[in-house]
VEXSEMI-555991 format. One record per residue (C-alpha): residue in three letters; x, y, z. Coordinates in steps of 0.2 Angstrom, whole numbers, padded with zeros to 4 digits, always signed. Layout:
BEGIN
ALAXYZ;...
//
This chain:
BEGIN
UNK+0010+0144+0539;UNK+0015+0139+0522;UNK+0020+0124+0519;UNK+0024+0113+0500;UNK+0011+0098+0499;UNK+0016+0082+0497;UNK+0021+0074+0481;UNK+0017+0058+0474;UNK+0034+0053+0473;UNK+0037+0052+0491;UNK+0021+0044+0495;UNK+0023+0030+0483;UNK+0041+0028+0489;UNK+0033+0028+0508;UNK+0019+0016+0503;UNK+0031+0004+0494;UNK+0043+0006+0508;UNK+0028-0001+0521;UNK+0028-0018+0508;UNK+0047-0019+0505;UNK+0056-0029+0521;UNK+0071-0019+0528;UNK+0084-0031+0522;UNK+0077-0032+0506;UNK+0093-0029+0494;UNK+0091-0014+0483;UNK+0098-0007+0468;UNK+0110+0003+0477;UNK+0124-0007+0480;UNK+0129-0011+0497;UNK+0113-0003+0502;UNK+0097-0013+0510;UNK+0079-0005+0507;UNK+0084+0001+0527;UNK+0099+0009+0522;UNK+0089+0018+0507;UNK+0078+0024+0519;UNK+0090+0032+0529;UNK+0098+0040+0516;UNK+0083+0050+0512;UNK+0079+0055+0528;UNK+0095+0061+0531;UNK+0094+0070+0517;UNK+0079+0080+0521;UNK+0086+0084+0540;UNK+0102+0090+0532;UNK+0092+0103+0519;UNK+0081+0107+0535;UNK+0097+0111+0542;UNK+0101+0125+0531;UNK+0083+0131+0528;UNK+0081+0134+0546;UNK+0093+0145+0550;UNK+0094+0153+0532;UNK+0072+0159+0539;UNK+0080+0163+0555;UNK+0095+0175+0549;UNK+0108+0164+0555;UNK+0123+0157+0545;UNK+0120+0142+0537;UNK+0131+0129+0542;UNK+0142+0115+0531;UNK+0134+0102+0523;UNK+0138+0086+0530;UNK+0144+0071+0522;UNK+0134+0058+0518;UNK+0144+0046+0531;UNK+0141+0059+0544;UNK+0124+0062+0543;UNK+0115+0045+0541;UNK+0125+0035+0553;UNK+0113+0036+0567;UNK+0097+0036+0555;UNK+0106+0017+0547;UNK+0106+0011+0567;UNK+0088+0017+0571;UNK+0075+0002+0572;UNK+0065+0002+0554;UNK+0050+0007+0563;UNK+0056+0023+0571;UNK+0065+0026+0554;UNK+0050+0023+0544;UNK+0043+0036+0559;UNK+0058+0049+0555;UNK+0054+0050+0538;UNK+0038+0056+0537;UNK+0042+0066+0551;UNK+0056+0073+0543;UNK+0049+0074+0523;UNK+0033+0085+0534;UNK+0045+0096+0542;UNK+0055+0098+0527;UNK+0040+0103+0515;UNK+0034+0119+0528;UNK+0051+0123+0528;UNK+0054+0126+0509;UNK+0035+0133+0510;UNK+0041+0144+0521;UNK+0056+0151+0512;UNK+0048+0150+0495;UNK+0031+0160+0499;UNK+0045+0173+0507;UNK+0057+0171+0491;UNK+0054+0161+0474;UNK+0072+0166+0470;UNK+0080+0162+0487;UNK+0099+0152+0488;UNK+0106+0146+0501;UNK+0123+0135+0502;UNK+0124+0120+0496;UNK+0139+0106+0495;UNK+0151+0116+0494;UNK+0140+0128+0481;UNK+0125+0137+0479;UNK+0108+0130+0477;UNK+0090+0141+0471;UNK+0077+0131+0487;UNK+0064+0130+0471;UNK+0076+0117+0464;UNK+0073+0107+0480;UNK+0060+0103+0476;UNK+0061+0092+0460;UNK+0076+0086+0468;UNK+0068+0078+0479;UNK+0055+0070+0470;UNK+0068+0065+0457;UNK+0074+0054+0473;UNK+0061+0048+0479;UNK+0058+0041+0464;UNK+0074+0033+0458;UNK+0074+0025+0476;UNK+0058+0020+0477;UNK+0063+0010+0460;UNK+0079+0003+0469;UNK+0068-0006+0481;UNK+0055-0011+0471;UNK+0060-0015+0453;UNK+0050-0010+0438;UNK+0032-0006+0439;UNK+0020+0003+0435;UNK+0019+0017+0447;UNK+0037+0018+0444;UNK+0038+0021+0428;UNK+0025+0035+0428;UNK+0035+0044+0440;UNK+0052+0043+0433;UNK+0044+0045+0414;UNK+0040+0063+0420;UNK+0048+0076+0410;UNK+0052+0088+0424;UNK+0064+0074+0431;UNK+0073+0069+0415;UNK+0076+0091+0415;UNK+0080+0090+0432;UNK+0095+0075+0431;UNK+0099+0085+0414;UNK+0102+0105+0418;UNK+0104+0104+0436;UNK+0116+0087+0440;UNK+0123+0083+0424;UNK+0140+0088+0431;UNK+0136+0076+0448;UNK+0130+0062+0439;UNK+0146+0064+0426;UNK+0160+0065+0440;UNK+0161+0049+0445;UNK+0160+0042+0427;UNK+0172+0054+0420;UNK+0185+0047+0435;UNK+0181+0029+0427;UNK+0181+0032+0408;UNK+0192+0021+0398;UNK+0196+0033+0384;UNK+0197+0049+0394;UNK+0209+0054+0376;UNK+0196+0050+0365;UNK+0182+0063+0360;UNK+0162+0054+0361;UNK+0145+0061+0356;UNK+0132+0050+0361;UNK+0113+0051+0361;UNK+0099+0045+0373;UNK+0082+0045+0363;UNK+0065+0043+0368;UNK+0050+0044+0357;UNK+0040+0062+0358;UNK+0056+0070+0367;UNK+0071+0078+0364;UNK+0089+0069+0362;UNK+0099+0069+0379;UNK+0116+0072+0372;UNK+0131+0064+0380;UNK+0150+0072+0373;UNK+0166+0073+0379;UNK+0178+0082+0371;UNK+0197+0084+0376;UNK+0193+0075+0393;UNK+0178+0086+0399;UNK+0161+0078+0399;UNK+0143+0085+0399;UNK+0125+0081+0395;UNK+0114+0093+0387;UNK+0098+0093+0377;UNK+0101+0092+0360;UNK+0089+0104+0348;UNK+0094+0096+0331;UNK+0092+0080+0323;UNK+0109+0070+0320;UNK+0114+0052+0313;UNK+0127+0050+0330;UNK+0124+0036+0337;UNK+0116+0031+0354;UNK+0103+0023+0364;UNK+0082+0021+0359;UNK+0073+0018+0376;UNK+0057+0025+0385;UNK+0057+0042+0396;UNK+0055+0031+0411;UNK+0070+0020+0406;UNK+0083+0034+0402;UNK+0081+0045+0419;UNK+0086+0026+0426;UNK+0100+0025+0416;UNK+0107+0042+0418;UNK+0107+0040+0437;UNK+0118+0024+0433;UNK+0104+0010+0434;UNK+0096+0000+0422;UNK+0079-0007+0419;UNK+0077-0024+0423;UNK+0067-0027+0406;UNK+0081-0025+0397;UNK+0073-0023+0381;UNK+0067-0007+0386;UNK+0086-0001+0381;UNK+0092-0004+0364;UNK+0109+0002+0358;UNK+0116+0007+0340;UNK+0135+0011+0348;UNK+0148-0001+0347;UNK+0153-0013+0360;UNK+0167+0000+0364;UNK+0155+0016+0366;UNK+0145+0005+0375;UNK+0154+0000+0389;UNK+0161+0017+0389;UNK+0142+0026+0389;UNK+0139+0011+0404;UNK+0155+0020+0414;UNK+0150+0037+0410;UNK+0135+0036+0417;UNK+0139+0025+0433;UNK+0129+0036+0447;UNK+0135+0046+0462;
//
């Protein structure tokens, strides 16, 4: 049987989860280190839940909200959730295996749209990651993980428009147009612009005096997922207090 091996994001989120009490207070807000847990694994049931019947030739059914789905994962004891989650990250990871050795270029649906399985799988590292930091705090492993490129391209071509949709609801100036960079040394600008109330990220191929933000790789995945380094001089700004504040409700996180 095929199956995807594990990645080094979920077992550093699982060791660090072994260290972190349960109602340790995380980054996500109104979420404990339990509750972050059972988001995840109620994530990897729900994409289990469409890769099963999609191998199977059966419909695949709605995705849930995320109300729905991890309500009885947030009132399982932190052991048996701990339990559930490597359970389920296991079962997940034969699953895409399965599909993928099958298909490279399989889709299934996917919230309410279509989703290629491969991109599964950077997704979920990219999560892992981010919440492994929302327990834990800056660190070393942490910023190793979340400095990879593969993740930064990940939040930038593929969730750009989730990570923005919240923001865009919460923009002070939706009338006024905004080019703004995110610049890391050895990589290329992230690009934030909205123009006549529509905003998007992109990658930016040509040099340009607009203004932005100079932090490290690790440091701009955090803040386009709405967080921000607790060092806070790993972020420095050349936008006005205006753009600031507004770059800040852009990018608030789904």
């Amino acid at each position: 049987m095929s199956s995807v091996q594990q990645s080094r994001e979920a077992g550093a989120f699982l060791e660090a989860r072994r260290a972190v009490a349960p109602d340790v207070v995380s980054a996500c807000a109104g979420w404990t280190a339990h509750e972050v847990t059972a988001h995840l694994v109620a994530g990897a049931v729900e994409v289990s839940g469409h890769l099963e019947p999609y191998l199977n030739g059966d419909p695949v059914p709605a995705t849930r909200g995320f109300e729905e789905r991890e309500a009885p994962f947030r009132a399982m004891s932190d052991a048996e959730l701990l339990r559930r989650l490597e359970l389920e990250e296991q079962r997940l990871r034969g699953l895409l295996g399965q599909v993928l050795a099958i298909d490279r270029e399989a889709v299934i649906p996917w919230t309410g749209r279509t989703m290629p399985v491969a991109m599964f799988l950077p997704h979920l590292r990219s999560e892992f990651a981010l919440h492994r930091w929302d327990i834990t705090g800056d660190d070393a492993i942490g910023d190793e993980l979340l400095a990879q490129p593969e993740l930064t391209s990940h939040a930038v071509r593929v969730l750009g428009p989730m990570l923005l949709a919240a923001g865009v609801r919460r923009d002070p100036f939706p009338d006024q147009d905004l080019h703004v960079r995110l610049c890391s040394p050895g990589a290329l600008d992230i690009r934030l612009s909205v123009e006549s109330g529509c905003a998007e990220l992109g990658f930016a191929e040509a040099e340009s005096d607009e203004p932005g933000l100079d932090l490290d790789a690790a440091a701009r995945l955090l803040v386009l997922w709405g967080r921000r380094p607790e060092h806070r001089t790993r972020v420095r700004s050349a936008l006005a207090p205006a753009q600031l504040t507004r770059l800040h409700a852009l990018l608030a996180g789904y």
